[in-house]
C-alpha positions as CSV (number, residue, x, y, z in Angstrom):
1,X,-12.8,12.0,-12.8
2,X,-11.6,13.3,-16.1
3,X,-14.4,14.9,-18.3
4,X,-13.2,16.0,-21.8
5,X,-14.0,15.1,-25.4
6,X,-12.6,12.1,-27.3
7,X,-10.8,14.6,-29.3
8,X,-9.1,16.2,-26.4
9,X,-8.2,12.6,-25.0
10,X,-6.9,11.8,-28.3
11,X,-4.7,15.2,-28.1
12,X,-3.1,14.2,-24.6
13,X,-2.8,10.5,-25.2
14,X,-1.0,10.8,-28.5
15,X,-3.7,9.5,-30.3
16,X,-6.0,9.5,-33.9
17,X,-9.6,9.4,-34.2
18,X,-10.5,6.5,-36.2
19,X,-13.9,9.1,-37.5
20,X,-13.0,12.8,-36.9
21,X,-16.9,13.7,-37.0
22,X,-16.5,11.8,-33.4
23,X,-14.3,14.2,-31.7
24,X,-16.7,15.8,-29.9
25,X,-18.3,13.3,-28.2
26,X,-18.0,13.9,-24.4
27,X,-16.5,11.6,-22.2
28,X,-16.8,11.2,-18.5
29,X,-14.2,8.2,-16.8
30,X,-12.1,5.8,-18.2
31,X,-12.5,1.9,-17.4
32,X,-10.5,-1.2,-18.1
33,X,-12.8,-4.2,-17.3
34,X,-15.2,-4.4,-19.8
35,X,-17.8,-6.5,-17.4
36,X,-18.1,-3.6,-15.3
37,X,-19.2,-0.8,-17.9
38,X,-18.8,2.7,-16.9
39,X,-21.7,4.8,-18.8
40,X,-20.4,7.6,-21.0
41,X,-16.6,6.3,-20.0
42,X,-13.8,5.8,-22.3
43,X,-13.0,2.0,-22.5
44,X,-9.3,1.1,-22.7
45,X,-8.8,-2.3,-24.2
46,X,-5.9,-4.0,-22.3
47,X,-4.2,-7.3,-23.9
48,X,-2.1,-9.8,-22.4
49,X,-0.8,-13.3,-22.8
50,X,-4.7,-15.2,-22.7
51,X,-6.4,-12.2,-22.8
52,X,-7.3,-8.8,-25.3
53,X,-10.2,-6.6,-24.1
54,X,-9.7,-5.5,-28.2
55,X,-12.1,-8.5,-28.1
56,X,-14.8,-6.2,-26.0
57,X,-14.5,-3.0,-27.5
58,X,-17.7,-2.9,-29.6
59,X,-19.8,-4.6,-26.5
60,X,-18.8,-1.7,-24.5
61,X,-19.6,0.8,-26.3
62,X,-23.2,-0.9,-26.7
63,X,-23.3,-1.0,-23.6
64,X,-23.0,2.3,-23.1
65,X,-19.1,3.6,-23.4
66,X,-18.4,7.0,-25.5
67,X,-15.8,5.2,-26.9
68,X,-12.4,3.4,-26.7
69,X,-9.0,3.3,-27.5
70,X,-7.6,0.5,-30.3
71,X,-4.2,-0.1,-30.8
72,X,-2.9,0.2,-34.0
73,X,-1.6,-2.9,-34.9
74,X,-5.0,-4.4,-35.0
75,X,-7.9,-4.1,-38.2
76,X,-10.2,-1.5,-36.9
77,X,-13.7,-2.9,-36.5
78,X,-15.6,-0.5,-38.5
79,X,-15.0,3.4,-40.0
80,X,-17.7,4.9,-37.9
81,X,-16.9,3.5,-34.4
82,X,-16.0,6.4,-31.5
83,X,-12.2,5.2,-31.4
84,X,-8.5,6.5,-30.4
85,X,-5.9,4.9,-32.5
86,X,-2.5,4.4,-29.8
87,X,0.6,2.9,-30.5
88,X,-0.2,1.0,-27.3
89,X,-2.9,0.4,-24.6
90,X,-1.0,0.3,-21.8
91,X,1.2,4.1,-22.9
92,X,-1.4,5.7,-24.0
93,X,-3.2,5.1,-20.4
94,X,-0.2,6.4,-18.7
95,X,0.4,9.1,-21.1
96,X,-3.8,10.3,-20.4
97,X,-2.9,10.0,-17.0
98,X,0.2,12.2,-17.1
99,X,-1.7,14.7,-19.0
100,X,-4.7,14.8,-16.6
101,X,-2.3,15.8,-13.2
102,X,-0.3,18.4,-15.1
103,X,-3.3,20.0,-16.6
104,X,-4.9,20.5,-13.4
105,X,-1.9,21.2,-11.7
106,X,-2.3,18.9,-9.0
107,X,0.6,18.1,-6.1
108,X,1.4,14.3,-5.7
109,X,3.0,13.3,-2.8
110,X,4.1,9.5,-3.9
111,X,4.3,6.7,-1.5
112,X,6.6,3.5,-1.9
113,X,8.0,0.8,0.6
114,X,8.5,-2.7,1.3
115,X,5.8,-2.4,3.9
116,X,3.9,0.2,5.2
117,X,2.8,2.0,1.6
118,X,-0.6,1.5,1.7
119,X,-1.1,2.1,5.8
120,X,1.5,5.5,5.0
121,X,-0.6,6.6,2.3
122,X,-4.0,6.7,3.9
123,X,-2.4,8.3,7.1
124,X,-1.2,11.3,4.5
125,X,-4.0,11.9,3.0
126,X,-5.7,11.8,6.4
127,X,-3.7,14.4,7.5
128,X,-3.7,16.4,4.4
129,X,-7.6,16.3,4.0
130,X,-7.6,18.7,7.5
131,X,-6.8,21.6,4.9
132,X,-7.0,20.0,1.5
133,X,-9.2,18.7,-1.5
134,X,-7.1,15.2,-1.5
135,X,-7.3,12.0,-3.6
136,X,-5.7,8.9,-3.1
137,X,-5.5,5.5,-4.3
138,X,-8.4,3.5,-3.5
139,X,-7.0,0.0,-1.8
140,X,-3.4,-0.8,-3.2
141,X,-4.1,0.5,-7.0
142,X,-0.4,0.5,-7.0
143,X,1.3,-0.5,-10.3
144,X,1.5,0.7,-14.0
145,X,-2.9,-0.1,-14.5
146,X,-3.7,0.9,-10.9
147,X,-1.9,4.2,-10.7
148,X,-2.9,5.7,-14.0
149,X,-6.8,4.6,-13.2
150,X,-6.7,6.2,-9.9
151,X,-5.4,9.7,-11.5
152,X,-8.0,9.4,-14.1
153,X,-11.0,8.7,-11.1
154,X,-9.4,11.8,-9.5
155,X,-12.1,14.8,-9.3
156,X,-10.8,18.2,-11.3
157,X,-11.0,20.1,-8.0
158,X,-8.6,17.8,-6.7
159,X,-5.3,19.7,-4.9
160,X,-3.0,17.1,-4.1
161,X,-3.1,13.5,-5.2
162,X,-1.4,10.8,-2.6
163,X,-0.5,7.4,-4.7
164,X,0.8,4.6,-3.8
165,X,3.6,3.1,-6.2
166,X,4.2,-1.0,-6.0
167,X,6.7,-3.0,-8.4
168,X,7.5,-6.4,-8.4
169,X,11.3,-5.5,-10.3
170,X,13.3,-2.5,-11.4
171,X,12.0,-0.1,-13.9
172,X,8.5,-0.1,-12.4
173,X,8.5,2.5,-10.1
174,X,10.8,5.0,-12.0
175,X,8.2,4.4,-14.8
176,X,5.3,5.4,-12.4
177,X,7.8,8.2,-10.6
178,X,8.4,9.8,-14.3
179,X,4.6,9.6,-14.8
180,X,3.4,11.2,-11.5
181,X,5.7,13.7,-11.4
182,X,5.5,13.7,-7.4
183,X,6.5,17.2,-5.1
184,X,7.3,14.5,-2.2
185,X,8.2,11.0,-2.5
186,X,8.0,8.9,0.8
187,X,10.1,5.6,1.0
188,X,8.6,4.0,4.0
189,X,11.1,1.2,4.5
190,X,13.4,-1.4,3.1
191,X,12.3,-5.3,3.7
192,X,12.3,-8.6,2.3
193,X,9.7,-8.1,-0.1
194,X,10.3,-8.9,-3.5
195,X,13.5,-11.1,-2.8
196,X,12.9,-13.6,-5.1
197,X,12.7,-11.0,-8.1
198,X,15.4,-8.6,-7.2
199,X,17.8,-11.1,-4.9
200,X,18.8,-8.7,-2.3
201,X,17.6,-6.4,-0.2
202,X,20.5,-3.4,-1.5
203,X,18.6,-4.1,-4.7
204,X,15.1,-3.8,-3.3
205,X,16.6,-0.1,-1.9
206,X,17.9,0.9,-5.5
207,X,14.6,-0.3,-6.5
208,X,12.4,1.7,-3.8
209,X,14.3,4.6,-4.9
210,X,13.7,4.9,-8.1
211,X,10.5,7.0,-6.5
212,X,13.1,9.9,-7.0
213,X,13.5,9.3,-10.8
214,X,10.7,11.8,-11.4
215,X,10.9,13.5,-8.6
216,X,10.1,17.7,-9.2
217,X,12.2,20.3,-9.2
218,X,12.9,21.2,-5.7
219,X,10.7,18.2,-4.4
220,X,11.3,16.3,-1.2
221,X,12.5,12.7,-0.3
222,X,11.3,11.7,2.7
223,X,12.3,8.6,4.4
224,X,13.7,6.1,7.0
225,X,16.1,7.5,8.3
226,X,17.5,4.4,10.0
227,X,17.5,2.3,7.2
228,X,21.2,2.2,6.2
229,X,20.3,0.4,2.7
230,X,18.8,3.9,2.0
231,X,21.7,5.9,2.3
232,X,24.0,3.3,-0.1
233,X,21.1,3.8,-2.8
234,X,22.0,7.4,-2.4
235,X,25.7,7.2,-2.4
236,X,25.4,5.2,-5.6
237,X,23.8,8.2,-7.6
238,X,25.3,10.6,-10.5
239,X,27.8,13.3,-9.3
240,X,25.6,15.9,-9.4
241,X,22.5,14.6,-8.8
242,X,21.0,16.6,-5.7
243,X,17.8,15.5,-3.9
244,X,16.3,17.2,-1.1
245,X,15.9,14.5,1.9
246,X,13.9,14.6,5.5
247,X,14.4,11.9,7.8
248,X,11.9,10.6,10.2
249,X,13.0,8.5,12.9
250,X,15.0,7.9,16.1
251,X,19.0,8.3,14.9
252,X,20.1,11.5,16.0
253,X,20.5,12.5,12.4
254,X,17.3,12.6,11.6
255,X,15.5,15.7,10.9
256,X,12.3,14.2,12.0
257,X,13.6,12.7,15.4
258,X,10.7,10.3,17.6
259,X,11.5,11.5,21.0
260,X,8.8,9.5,23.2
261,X,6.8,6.7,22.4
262,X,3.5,4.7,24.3
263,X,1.4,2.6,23.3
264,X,-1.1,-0.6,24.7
265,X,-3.4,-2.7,22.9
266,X,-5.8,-0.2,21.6
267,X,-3.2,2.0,20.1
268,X,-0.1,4.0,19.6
269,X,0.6,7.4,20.8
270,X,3.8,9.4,20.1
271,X,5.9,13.0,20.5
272,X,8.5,14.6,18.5
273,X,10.1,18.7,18.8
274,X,7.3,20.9,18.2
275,X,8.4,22.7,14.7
276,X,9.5,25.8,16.9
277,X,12.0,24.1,18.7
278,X,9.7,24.8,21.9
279,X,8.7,22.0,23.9
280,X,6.8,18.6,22.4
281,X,4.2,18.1,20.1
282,X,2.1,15.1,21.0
283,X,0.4,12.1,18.4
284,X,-2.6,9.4,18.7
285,X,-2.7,6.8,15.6
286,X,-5.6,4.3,16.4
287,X,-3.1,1.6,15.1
288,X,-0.8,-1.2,17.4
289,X,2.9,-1.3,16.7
290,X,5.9,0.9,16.5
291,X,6.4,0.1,12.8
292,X,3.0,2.4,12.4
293,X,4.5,5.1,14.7
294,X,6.8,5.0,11.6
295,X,4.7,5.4,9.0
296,X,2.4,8.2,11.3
297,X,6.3,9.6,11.5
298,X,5.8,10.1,7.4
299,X,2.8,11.6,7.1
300,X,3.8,13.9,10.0
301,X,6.8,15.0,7.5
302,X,4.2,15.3,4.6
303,X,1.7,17.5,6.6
304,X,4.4,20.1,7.4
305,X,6.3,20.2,4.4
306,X,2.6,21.2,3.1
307,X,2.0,24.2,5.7
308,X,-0.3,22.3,8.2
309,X,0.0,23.0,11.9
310,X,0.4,20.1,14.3
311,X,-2.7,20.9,16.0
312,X,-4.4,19.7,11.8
313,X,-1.7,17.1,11.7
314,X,-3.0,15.0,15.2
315,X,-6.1,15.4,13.9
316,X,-5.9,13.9,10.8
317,X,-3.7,11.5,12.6
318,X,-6.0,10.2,15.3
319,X,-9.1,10.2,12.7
320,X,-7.4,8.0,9.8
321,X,-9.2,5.4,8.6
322,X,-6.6,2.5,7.2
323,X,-7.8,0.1,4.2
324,X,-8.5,-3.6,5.2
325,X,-6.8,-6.2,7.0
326,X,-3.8,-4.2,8.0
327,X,-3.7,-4.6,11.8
328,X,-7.5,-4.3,12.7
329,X,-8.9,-5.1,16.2
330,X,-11.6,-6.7,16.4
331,X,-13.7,-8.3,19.4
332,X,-15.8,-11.0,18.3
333,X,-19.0,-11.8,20.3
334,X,-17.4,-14.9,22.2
335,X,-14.8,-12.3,23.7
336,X,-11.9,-12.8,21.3
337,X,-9.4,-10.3,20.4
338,X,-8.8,-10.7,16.5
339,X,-6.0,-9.0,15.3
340,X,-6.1,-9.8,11.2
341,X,-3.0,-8.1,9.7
342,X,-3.7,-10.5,7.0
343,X,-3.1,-8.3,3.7
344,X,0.2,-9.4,2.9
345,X,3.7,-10.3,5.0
346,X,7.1,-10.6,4.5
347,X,9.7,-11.6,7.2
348,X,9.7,-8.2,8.5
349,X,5.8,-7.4,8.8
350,X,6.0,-10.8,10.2
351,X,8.3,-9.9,13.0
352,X,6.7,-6.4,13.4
353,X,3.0,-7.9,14.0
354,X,4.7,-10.7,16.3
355,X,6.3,-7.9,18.3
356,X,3.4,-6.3,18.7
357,X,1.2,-9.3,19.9
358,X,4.2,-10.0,22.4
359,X,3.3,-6.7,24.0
360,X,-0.3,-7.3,24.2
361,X,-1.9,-8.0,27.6
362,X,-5.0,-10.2,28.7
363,X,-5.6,-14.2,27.9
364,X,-3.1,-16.4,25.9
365,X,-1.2,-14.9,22.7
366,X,-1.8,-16.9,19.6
367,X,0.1,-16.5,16.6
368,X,-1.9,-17.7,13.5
369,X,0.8,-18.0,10.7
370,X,1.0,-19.3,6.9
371,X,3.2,-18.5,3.7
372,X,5.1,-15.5,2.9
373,X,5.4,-15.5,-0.5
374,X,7.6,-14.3,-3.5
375,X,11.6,-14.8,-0.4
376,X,13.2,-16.6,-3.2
377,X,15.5,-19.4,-2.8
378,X,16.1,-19.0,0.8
379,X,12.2,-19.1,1.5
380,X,12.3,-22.6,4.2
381,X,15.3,-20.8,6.0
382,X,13.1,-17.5,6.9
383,X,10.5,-19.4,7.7
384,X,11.8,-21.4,9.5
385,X,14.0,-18.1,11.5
386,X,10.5,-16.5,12.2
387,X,9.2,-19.5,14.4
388,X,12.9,-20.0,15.7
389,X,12.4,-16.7,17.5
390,X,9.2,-16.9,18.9
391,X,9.6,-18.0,23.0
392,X,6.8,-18.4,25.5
393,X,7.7,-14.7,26.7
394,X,6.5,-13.7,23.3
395,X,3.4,-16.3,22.4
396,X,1.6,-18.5,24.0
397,X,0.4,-20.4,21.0
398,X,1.7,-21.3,16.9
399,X,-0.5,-22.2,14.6
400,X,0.7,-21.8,10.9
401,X,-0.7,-23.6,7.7
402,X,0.9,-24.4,4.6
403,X,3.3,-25.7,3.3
404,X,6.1,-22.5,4.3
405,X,3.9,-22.4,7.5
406,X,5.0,-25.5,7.9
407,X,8.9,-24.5,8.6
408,X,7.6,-21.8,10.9
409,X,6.3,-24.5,12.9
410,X,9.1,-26.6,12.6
411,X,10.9,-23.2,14.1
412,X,9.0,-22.6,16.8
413,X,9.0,-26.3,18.0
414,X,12.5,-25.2,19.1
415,X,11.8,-23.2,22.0
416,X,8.0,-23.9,22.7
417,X,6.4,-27.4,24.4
418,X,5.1,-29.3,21.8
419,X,1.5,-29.0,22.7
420,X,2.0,-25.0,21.9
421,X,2.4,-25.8,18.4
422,X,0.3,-27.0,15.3
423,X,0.4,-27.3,12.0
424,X,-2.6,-27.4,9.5
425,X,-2.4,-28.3,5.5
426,X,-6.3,-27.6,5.3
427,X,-7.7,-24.2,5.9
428,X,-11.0,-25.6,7.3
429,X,-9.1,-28.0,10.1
430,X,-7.8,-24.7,11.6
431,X,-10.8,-23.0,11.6
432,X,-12.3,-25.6,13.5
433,X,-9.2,-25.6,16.1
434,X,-10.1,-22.2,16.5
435,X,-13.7,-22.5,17.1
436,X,-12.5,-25.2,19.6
437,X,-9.6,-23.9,21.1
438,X,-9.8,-20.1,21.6
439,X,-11.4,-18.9,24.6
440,X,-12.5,-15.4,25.9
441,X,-9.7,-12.9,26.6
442,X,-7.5,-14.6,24.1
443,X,-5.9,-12.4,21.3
444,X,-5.5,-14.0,18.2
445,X,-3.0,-12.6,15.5
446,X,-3.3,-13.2,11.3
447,X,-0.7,-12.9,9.6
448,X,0.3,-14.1,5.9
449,X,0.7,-13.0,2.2
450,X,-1.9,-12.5,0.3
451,X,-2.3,-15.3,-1.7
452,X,-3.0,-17.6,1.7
453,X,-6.6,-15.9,2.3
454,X,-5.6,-16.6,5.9
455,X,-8.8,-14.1,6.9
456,X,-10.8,-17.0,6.1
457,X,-10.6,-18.9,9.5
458,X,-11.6,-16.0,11.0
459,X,-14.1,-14.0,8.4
460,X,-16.9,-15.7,10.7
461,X,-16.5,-14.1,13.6
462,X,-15.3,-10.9,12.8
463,X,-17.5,-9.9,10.0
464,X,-19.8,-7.7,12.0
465,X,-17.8,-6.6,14.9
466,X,-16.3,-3.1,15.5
467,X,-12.5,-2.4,14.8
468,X,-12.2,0.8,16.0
469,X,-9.9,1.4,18.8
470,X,-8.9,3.8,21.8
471,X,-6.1,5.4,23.2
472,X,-3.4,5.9,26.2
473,X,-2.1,9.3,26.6
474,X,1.8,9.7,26.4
């Protein structure tokens, strides 16, 4: 993490000391939640629309801070207090942050998508770790707070920094593009996240690539190469306005082109054209779903465009270790097969993890289902498209809960008997089905958006099982 002197931090932030004689109090980390102190850290007091952690600043640094930021339009709280006078909070975090990569000259590779980001970004730094000091962003530390804390947290021997970038409308990305100053920039996909901001998904592309905006000179766009909504993003750019691009994928033009694909219920394996044009190079990812052979595609790109051999980049592959709730496996002790994707979903991840679970083989397929949130005014329609395609060739069993859930079900009662589907408006009645219900063999998917906590109905049984997986061979 950043060690330096208030003065220094002052220096890069565009800052004042509030009492010079301060300036050379040492600072180690910067924090933004004042109930979790970091000792010796510089506090940076955040305010919003019911909150202002101005309001904390003197119990932090009793607490133990070095000192803190204050923003100008606000009475200082006393002459003698260890305190950075910013214009604003929130710039003056982005601006430390900006100052901490250059000065240690640190590579970003910069990771964005509709899905995918935060799966791609652990498989990259995976890989990159086989030959490189690497930092990341811890969990989905994604947006204009997140990314700047994460840069901060990162150690000063620290070669190349992998970070995630989220947005929830335009601007937000290009902000944290123009901050990062990324060498590669991955776009991982365009879906249907975000629809009821932006409207469209050819607006969610022009969004996604705003990841170029601060794009180095010479750096690389890597992305989908058969996403179409990608190339019209491109079209629409200045005359002029070059940017080098890799495609992974399975269209002839890509550069990165998937030439053989396996997989089974433990795991994905893949090949693509050695880099000497000389046979195949082979791939395990201990992940389910050709939607990760994807992202795996990505980080492949990432790991040669930074001199690895493929011999390093299957290794880092096949050891990745993926943040929470994004398609782990679990077998519970009464013989389940829990497979709790249940971070976040969209219509695509929906139909990716559904396509998936079609493939699996053993007892009956059940499809636990709720909200996907933020679709806009078409929301009830995709809902109710996702249970419309789901046939008995593809599940055995619908459960959703509520109240979107409740038009996937209303979807699925299309094409499946009656008895195949329920729908729940209480989280604790479906848990109970479950308990009831689900028998040994039986693979059980979870699938939602965040803000449904669908991991609840099965937290229980899979809190102390294992999740890792094997592999088939190509």
């Amino acid at each position: 993490m950043i060690e330096t002197t208030l003065e220094h931090i002052a220096e890069l932030c565009g800052g004042t000391l509030a009492d010079p004689s301060a300036g050379q109090t040492k600072v180690r980390g910067v924090f933004t939640d004042s109930r979790s102190v970091l000792p010796g850290g510089l506090f940076v007091p955040l305010a919003g629309e019911r909150f202002d952690g101005h309001a904390y600043v003197e119990e932090t640094l009793r607490a133990g801070a070095a000192g803190s930021l204050w923003q100008a339009d606000r009475a200082l709280p006393g002459a003698s207090a260890p305190l950075i006078v910013v214009e604003d909070t929130y710039t003056a975090l982005q601006r430390l942050a900006a100052a901490y990569l250059a000065e240690g000259q640190v590579k970003v590779v910069a990771v964005t998508g509709s899905n995918g980001k935060t799966t791609t970004k652990d498989l990259v730094a995976s890989v990159l770790s086989q030959r490189y000091r690497v930092h990341k962003t811890d969990g989905n530390f994604n947006n204009h707070i997140g990314l700047p804390l994460t840069v901060l947290a990162m150690p000063p021997e620290t070669e190349i920094a992998v970070l995630e970038m989220g947005m929830s409308g335009r601007g937000e990305i290009e902000l944290l593009s123009k901050l990062a100053r990324p060498d590669v920039a991955i776009i991982t996909n365009i879906g249907d996240a975000h629809l009821l901001q932006l409207g469209s998904r050819e607006e969610i592309a022009r969004a996604k690539l705003e990841i170029t905006a601060g794009l180095c000179d010479g750096g690389l766009l890597v992305c989908h190469g058969d996403e179409p909504l990608v190339d019209l993003a491109l079209s629409e750019r200045e005359p002029g306005e070059c940017i080098r691009l890799l495609r992974f994928g399975l269209g002839e033009r890509c550069e990165l082109r998937l030439s053989r694909i396996n997989g089974d219920d433990t795991g994905m394996a893949f090949a693509v054209p050695s880099v000497s044009g000389q046979g195949e190079s082979v791939f395990h990812i201990p992940l389910l779903g050709q939607h990760n052979v994807m992202n795996a595609m990505a980080a492949l790109a990432v790991g040669r465009r930074f001199g690895l051999t493929d011999e390093q980049i299957a290794a880092g592959l096949a050891g990745a270790s993926i943040s929470g709730m994004r398609f782990e496996r679990h077998v519970t002790p009464e013989g389940w097969i829990v497979l709790n994707d249940a971070y976040n979903a969209s219509p695509t991840s929906m139909r990716a993890a559904l396509s998936v679970l079609a493939d699996m083989k053993g007892g009956r397929r059940i499809a636990v289902l709720a909200d996907m949130l933020e679709l806009g005014p078409q929301e009830a329609a995709l809902h109710f498209e996702i249970g419309a395609e789901l046939t008995l060739d593809k599940v055995d069993v619908v459960l959703t809960y509520g109240e979107l859930g409740q038009h996937i079900a209303d979807g699925a009662r299309r094409s499946l008997p009656a008895e195949s589907v329920h729908s729940f408006q209480d989280k604790m009645a479906l848990k109970a089905y479950l308990k009831q219900e689900v028998k040994p063999g039986d693979i059980v998917l979870v699938k939602a958006s965040r803000g449904m906590k669908l991991e609840e109905v099965v937290n229980d049984w899979i809190r102390n099982t294992d999740s890792s997986v094997g592999l088939r061979e190509v």
